[in-house]
C-alpha positions in Angstrom: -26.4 -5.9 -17.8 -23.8 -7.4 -15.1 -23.3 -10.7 -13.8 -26.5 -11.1 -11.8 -24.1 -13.0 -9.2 -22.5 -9.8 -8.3 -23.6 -7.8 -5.4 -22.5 -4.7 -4.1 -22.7 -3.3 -0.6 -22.5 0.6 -0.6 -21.3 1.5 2.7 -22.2 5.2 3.1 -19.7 7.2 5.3 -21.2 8.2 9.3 -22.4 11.7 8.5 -21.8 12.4 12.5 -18.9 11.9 14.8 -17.5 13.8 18.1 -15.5 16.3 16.2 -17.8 17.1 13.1 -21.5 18.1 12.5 -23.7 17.2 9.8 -22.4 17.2 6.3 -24.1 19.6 4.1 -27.5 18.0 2.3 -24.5 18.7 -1.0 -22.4 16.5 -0.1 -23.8 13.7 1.1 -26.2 13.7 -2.6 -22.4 14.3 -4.0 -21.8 11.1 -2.2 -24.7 9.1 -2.4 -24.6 9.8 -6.2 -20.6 8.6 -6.8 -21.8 5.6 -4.8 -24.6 4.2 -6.5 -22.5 5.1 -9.7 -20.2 2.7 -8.9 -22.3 -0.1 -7.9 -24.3 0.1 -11.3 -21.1 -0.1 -12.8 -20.3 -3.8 -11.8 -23.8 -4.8 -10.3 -27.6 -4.7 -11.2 -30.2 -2.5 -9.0 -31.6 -5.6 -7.6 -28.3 -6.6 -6.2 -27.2 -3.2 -4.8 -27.3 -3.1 -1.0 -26.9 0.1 1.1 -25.9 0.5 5.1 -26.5 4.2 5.9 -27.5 6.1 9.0 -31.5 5.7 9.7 -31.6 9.8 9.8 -30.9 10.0 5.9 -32.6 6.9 5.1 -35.8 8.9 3.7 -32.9 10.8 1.6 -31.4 7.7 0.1 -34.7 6.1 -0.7 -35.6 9.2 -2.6 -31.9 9.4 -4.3 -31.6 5.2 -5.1 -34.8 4.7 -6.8 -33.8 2.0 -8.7 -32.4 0.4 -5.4 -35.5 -2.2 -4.0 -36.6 -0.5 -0.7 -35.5 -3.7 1.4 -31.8 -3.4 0.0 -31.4 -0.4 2.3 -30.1 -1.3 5.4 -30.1 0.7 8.5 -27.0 1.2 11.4 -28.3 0.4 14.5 -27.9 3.3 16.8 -24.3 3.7 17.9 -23.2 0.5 16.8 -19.9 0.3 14.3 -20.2 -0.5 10.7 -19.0 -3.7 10.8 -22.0 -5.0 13.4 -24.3 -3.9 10.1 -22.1 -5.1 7.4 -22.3 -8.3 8.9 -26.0 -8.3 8.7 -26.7 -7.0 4.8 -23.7 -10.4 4.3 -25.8 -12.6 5.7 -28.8 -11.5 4.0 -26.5 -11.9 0.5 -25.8 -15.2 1.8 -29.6 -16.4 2.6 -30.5 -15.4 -1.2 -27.7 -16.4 -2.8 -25.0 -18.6 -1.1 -22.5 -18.6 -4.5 -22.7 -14.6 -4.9 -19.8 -12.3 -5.3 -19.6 -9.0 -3.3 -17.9 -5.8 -3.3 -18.1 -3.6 -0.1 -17.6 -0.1 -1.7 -17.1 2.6 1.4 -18.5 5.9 0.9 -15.0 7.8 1.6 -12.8 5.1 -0.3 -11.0 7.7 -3.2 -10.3 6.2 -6.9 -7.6 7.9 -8.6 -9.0 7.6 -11.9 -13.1 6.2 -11.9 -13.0 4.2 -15.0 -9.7 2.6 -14.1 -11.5 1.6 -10.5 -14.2 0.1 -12.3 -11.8 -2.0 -14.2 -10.3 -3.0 -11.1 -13.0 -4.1 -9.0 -14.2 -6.1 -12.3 -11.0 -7.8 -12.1 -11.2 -8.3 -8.7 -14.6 -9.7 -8.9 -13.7 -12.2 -11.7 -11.3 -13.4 -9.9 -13.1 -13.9 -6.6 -15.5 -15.7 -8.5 -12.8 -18.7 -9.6 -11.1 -18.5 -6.3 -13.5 -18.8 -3.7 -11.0 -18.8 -0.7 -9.4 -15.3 -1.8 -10.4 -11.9 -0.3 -9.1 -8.9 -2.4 -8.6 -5.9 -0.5 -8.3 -2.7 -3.2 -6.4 -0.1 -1.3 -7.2 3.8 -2.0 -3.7 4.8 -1.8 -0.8 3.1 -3.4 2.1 3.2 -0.5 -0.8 2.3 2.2 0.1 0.0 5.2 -1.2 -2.9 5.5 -4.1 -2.7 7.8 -5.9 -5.9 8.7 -9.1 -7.1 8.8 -10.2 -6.8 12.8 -13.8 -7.6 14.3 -12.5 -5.5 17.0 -11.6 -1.9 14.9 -14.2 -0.2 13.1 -15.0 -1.1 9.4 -11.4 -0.3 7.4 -13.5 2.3 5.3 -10.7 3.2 2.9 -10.3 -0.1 1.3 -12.6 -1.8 -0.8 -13.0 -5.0 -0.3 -14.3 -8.4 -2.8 -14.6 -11.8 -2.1 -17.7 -14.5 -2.3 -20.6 -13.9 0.1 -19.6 -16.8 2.3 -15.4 -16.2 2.6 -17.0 -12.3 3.1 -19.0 -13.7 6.4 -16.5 -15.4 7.6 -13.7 -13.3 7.7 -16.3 -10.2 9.3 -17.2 -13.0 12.0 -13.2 -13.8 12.4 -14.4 -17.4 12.4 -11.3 -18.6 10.0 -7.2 -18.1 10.5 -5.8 -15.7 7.5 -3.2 -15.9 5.0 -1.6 -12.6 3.4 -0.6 -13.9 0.1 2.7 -11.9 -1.3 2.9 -11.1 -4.9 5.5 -12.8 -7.2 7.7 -10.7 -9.5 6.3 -10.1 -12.8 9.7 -11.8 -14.3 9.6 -14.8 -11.6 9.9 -18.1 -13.8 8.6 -20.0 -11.5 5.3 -21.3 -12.5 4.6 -22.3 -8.0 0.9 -20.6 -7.6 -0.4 -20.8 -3.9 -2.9 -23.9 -3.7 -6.8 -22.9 -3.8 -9.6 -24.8 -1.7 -12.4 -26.1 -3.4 -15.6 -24.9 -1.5 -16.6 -28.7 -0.8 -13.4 -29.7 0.9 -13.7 -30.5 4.3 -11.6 -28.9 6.8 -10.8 -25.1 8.4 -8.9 -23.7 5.6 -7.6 -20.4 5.5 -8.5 -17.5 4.3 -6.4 -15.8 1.5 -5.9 -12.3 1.8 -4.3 -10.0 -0.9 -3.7 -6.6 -0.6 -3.9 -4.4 -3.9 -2.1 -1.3 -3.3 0.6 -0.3 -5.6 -0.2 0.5 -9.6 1.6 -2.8 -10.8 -0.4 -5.3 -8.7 -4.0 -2.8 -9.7 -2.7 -3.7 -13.2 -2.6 -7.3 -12.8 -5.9 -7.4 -11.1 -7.3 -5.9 -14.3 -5.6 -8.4 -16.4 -7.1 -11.0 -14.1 -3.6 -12.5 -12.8 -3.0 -14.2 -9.5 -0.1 -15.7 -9.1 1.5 -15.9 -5.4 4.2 -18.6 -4.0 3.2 -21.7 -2.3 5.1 -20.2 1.0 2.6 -17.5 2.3 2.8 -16.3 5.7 -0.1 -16.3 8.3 -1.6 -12.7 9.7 -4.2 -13.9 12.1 -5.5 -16.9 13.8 -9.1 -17.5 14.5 
């Protein structure tokens, strides 16, 4: 069984926009499948969450059975993914204000599965003894950066992992960032980018780091995080 402090959010992909139809009833089971496949793989049933389109929410009730019925969430009409995520965080937060969450994307493509899984393990772990961190697990390994923005659409190719309250805040752009920059493997400098304990008072930043490239997916499986003390800052709240 997994850490029963893990949640996972599946966000399932819009199955409408202006330029396409409908995906066919295959693909979208293809989908919702390879989703709930990797939730189970680093959460429990009762911590699974999903956002999906009220239209196919008869289809994913039938296809997550092991999923409680209120752990489906709904997209309000029009409304951009974001608007909902915020709402299945602070339900995570309400039940358990120390959880962990991944937000896994529907159209967010692992090179290799079992090697994903191993990442967003890592990535979990770590968000779990760094409580100020945000990982942000890109799908393509010479990716731009692309920031977190309440203003953009939900950045539906990265997935993202951090605690349920770091998670919140970030999505509400209530706290400044900091994009922490990887050390060299062979740096001997021993300087590692100061963490905040949860209790400290004060508006402390939020860490950001982007995982993108196959060395830095490799330390996140080996549970490393080591950054220099002299980190730039990406956005002000």
């Amino acid at each position: 069984m997994n850490d029963a402090r893990v949640w996972a959010v599946l966000v399932a992909t819009p199955h409408r926009s202006n330029t396409e139809s409908v995906l066919s009833e295959e693909k979208r089971i293809r989908e919702t499948h390879q989703l709930i496949s990797r939730a189970m793989s680093v959460a429990n049933p009762g911590t699974t969450c999903a956002l999906v389109d009220p239209e196919f929410a008869g289809e994913w009730a039938a296809l997550a059975t092991d999923l409680p019925p209120h752990n489906i969430f709904l997209r309000s009409g029009n409304s951009r993914a974001i608007e909902g995520v915020r709402r299945v965080l602070r339900a995570i937060r309400a039940r358990d204000g120390n959880a962990s969450v991944i937000l896994i994307p529907g159209d967010h493509c692992a090179a290799i599965e079992s090697a994903w899984v191993l990442s967003a393990r890592g990535a979990l772990t770590l968000a779990r003894d760094h409580l100020d961190t945000v990982y942000l697990l890109h799908d393509k390994a010479a990716q731009e950066e692309r920031p977190f923005d309440a203003a953009l659409d939900f950045c539906s190719s990265t997935v993202i992992v951090g605690s349920a309250v770091s998670l919140l805040d970030l999505s509400e752009g209530k706290k400044a960032t900091k994009v922490l920059d990887w050390m060299a493997e062979d740096s001997s400098s021993s300087a590692e980018t100061d963490h905040v304990h949860p209790s400290d008072p004060g508006p402390h930043p939020i860490n950001l780091v982007h995982v993108r490239h196959v060395e830095e997916y490799a330390r996140i499986q080996r549970g490393q995080h080591r950054f220099p003390a002299s980190s730039r800052v990406d956005v002000v709240a």
